[in-house]
PDB file of the backbone (N, CA, C, O) and the ligand in Angstrom, with CONECT records:
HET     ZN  A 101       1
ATOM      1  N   UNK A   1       0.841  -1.202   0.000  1.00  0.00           N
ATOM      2  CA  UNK A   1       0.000   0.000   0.000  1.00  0.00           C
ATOM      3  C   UNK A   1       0.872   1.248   0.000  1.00  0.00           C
ATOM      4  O   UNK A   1       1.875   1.226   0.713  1.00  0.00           O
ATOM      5  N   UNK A   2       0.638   2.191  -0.626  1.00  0.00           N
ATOM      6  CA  UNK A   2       1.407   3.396  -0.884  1.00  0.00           C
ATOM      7  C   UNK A   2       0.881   4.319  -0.060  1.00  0.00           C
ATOM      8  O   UNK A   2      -0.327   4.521   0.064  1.00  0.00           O
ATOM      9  N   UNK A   3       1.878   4.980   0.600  1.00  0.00           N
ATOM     10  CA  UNK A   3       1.461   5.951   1.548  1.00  0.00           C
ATOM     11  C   UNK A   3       1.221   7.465   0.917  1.00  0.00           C
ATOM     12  O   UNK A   3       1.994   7.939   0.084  1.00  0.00           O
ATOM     13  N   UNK A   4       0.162   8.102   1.370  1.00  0.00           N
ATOM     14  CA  UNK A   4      -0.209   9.410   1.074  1.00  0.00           C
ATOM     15  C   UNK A   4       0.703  10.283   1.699  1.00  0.00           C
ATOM     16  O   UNK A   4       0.968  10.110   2.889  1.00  0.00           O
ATOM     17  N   UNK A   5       1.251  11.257   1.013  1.00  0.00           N
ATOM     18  CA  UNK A   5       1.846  12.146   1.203  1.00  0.00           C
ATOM     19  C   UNK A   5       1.337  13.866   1.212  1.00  0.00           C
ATOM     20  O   UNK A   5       0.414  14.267   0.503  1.00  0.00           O
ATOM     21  N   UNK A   6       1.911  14.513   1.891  1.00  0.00           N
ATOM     22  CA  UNK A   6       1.399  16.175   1.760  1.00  0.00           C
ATOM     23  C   UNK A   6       2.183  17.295   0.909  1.00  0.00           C
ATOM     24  O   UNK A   6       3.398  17.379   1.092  1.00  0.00           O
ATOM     25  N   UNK A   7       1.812  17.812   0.360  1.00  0.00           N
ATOM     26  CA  UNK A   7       2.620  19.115  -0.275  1.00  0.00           C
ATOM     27  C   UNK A   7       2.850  20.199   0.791  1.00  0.00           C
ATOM     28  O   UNK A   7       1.821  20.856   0.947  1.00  0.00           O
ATOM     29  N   UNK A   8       3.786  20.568   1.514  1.00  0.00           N
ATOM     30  CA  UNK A   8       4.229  21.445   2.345  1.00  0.00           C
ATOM     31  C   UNK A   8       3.850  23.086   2.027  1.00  0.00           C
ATOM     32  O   UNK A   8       3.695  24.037   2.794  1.00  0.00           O
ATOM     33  N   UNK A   9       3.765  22.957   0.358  1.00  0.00           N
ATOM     34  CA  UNK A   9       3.693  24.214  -0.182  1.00  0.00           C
ATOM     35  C   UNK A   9       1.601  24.573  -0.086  1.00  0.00           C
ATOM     36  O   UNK A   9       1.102  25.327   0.749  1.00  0.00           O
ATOM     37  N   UNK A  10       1.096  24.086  -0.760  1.00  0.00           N
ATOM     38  CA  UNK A  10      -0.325  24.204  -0.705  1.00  0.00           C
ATOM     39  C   UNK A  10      -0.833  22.876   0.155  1.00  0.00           C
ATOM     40  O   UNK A  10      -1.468  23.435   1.048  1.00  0.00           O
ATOM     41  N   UNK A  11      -0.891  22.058   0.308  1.00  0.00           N
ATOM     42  CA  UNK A  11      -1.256  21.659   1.594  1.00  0.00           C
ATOM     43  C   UNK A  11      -2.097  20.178   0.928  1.00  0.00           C
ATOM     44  O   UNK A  11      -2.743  19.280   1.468  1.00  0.00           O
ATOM     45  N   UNK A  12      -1.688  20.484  -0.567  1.00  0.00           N
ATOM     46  CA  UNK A  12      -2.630  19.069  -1.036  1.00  0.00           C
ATOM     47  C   UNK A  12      -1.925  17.637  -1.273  1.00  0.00           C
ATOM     48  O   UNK A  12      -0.844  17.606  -1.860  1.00  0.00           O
ATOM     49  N   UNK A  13      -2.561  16.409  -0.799  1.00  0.00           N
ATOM     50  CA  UNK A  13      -2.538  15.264  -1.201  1.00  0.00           C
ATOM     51  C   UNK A  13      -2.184  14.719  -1.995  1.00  0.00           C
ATOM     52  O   UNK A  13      -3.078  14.438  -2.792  1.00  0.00           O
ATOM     53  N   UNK A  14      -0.510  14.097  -2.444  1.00  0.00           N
ATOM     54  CA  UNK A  14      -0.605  13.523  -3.493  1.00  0.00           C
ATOM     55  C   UNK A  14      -0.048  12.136  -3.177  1.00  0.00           C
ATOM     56  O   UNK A  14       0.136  11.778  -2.014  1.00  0.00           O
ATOM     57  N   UNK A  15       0.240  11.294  -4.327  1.00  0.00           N
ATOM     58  CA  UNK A  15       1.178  10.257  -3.928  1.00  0.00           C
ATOM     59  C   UNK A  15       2.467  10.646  -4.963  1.00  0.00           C
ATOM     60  O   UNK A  15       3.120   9.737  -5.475  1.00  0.00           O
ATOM     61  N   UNK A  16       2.676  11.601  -5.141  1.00  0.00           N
ATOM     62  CA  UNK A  16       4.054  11.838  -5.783  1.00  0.00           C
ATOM     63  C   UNK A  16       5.152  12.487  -4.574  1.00  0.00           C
ATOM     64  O   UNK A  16       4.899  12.855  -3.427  1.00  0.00           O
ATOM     65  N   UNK A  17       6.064  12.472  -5.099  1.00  0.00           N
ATOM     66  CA  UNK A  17       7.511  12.399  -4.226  1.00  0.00           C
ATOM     67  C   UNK A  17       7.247  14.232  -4.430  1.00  0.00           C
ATOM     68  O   UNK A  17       6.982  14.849  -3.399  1.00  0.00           O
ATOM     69  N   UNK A  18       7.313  14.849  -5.473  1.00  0.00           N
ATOM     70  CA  UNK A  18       6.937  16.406  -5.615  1.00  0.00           C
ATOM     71  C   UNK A  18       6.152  17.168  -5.858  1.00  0.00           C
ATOM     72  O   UNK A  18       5.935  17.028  -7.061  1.00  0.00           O
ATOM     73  N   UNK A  19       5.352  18.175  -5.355  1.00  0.00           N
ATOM     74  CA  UNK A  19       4.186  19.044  -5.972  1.00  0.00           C
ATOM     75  C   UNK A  19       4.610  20.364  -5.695  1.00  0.00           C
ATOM     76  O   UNK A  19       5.507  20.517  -4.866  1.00  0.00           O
ATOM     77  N   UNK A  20       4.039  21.472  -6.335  1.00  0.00           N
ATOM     78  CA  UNK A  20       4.420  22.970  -6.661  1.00  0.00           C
ATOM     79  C   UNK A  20       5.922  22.924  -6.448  1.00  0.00           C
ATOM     80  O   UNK A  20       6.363  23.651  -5.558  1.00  0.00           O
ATOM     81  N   UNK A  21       6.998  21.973  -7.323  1.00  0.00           N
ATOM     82  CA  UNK A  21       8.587  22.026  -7.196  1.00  0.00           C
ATOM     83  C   UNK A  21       9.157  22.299  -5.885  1.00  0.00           C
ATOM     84  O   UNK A  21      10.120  22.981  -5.537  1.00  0.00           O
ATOM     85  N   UNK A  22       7.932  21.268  -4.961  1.00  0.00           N
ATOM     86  CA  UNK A  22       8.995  21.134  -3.655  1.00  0.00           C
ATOM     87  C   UNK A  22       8.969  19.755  -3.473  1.00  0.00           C
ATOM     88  O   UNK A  22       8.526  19.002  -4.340  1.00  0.00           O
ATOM     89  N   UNK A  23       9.502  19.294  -2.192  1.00  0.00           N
ATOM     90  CA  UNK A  23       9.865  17.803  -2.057  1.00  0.00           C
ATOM     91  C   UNK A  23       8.478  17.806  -1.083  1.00  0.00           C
ATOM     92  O   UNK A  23       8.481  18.534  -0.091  1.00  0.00           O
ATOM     93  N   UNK A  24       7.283  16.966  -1.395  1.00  0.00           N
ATOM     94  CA  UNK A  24       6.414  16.319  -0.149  1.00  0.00           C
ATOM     95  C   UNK A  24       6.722  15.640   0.703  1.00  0.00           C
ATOM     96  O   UNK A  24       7.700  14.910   0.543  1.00  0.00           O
ATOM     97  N   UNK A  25       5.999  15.630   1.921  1.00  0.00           N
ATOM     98  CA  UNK A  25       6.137  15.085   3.225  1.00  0.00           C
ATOM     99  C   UNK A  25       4.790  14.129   3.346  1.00  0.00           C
ATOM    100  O   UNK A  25       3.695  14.156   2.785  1.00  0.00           O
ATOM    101  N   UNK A  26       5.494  13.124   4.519  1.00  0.00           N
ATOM    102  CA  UNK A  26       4.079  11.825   4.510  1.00  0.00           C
ATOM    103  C   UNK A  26       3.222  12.654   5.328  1.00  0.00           C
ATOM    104  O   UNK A  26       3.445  13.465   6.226  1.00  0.00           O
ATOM    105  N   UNK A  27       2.166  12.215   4.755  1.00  0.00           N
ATOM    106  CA  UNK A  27       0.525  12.966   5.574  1.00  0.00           C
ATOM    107  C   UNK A  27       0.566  12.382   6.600  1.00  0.00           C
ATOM    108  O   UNK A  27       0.513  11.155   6.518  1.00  0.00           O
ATOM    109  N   UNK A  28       0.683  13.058   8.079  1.00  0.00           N
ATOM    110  CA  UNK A  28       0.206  12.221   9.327  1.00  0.00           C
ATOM    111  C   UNK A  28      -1.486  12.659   9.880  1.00  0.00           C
ATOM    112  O   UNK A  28      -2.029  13.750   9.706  1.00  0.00           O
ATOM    113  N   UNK A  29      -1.903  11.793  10.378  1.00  0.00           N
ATOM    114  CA  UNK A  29      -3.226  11.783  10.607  1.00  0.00           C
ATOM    115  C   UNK A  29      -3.255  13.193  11.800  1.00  0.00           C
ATOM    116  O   UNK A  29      -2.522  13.544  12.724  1.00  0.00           O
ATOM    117  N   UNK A  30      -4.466  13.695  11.208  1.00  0.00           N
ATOM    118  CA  UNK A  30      -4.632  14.998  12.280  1.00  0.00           C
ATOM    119  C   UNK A  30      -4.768  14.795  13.918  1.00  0.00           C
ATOM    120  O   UNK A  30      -5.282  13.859  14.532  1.00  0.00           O
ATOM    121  N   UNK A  31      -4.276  15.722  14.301  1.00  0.00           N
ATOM    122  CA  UNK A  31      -4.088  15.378  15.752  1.00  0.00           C
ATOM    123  C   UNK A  31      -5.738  14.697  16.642  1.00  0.00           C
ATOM    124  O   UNK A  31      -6.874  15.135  16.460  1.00  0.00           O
ATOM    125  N   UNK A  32      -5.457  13.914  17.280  1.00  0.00           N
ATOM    126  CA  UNK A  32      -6.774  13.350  18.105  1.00  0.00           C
ATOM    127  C   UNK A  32      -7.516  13.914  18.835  1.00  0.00           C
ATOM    128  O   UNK A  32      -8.694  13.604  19.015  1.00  0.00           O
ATOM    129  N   UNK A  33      -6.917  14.830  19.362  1.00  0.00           N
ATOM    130  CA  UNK A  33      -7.367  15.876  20.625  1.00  0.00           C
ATOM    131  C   UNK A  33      -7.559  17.422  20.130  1.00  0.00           C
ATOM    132  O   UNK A  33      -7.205  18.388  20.807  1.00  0.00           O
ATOM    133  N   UNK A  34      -8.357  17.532  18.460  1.00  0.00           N
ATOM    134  CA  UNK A  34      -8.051  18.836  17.701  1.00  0.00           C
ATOM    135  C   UNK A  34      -9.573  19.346  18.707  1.00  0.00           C
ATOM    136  O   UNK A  34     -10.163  20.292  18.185  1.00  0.00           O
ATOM    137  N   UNK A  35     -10.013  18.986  19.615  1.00  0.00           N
ATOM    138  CA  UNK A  35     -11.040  19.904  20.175  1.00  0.00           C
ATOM    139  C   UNK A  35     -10.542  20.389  21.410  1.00  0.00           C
ATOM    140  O   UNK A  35     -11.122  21.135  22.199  1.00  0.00           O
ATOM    141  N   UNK A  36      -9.338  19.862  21.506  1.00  0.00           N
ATOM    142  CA  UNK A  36      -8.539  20.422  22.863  1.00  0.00           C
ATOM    143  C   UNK A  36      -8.066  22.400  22.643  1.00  0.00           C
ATOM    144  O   UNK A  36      -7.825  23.119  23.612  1.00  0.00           O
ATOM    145  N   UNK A  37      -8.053  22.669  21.838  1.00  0.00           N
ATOM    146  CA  UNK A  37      -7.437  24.453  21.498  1.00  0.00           C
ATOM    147  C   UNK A  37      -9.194  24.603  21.420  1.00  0.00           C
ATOM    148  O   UNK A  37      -9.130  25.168  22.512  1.00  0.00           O
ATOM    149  N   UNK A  38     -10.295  24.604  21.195  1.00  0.00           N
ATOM    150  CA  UNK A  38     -11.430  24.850  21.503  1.00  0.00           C
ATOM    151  C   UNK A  38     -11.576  25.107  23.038  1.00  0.00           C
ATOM    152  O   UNK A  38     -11.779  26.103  23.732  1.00  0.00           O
ATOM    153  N   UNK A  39     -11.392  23.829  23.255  1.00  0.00           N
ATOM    154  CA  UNK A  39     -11.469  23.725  25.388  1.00  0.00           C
ATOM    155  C   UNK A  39     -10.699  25.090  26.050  1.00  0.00           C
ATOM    156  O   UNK A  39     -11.074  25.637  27.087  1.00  0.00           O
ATOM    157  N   UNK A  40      -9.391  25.574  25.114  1.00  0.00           N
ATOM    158  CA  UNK A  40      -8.648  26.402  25.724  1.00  0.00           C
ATOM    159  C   UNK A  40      -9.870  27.957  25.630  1.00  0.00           C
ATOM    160  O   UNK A  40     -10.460  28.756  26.358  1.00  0.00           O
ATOM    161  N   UNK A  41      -9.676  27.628  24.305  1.00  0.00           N
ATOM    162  CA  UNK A  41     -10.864  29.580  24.427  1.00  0.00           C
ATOM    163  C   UNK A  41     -11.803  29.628  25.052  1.00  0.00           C
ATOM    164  O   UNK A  41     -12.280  30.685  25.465  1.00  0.00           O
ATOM    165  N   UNK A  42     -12.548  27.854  25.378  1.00  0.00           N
ATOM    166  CA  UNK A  42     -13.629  28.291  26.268  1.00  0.00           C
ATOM    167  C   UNK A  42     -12.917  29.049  27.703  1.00  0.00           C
ATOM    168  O   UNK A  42     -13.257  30.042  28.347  1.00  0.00           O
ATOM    169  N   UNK A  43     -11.924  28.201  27.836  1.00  0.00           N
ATOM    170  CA  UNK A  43     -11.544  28.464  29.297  1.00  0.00           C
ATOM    171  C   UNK A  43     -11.071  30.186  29.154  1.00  0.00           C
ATOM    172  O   UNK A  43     -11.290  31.022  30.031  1.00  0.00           O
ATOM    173  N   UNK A  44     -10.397  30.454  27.864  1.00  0.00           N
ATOM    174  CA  UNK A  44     -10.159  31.741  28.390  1.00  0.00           C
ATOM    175  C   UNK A  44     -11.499  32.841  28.274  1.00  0.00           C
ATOM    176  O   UNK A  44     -11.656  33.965  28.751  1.00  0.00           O
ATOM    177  N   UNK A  45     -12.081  32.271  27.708  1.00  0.00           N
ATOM    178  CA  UNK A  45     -13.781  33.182  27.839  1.00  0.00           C
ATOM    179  C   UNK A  45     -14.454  32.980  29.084  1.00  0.00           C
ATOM    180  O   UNK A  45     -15.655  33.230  28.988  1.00  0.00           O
ATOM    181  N   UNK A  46     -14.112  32.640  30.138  1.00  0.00           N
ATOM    182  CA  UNK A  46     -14.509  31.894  31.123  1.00  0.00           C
ATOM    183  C   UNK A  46     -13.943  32.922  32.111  1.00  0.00           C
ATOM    184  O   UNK A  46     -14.686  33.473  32.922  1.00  0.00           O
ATOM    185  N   UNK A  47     -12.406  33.224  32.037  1.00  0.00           N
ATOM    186  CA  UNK A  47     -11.682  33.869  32.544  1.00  0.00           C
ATOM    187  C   UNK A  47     -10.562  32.974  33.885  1.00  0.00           C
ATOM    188  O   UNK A  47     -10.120  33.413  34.946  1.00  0.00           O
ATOM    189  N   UNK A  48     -10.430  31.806  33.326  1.00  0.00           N
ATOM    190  CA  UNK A  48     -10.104  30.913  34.581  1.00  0.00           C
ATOM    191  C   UNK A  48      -8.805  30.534  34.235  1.00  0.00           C
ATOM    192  O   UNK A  48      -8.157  29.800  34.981  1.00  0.00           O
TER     193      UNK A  48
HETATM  194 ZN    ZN A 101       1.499  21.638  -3.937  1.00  0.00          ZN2+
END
């Protein structure tokens, strides 16, 4: 299975080694806890 990779430059998906003449990076899965920086503004709207 071929791993998906990211374009560093625009941010899109390919499975090529280059896009917009830069070198891509492997796509890692988005962080698990992306509602955790939410939790933070509540808290700072909160004032706590
Ligand atoms: Zn690109």
């Amino acid at each position: 299975m071929k791993r998906m990779r990211k374009c560093p430059s625009c941010g899109a998906y390919t499975m090529g080694e280059t896009h917009c003449g830069v070198k891509t990076k492997p796509a890692h899965p988005p962080p698990y806890n992306i509602n955790d920086r939410y939790a933070k503004y509540r808290r700072a709207e909160k004032g706590i």
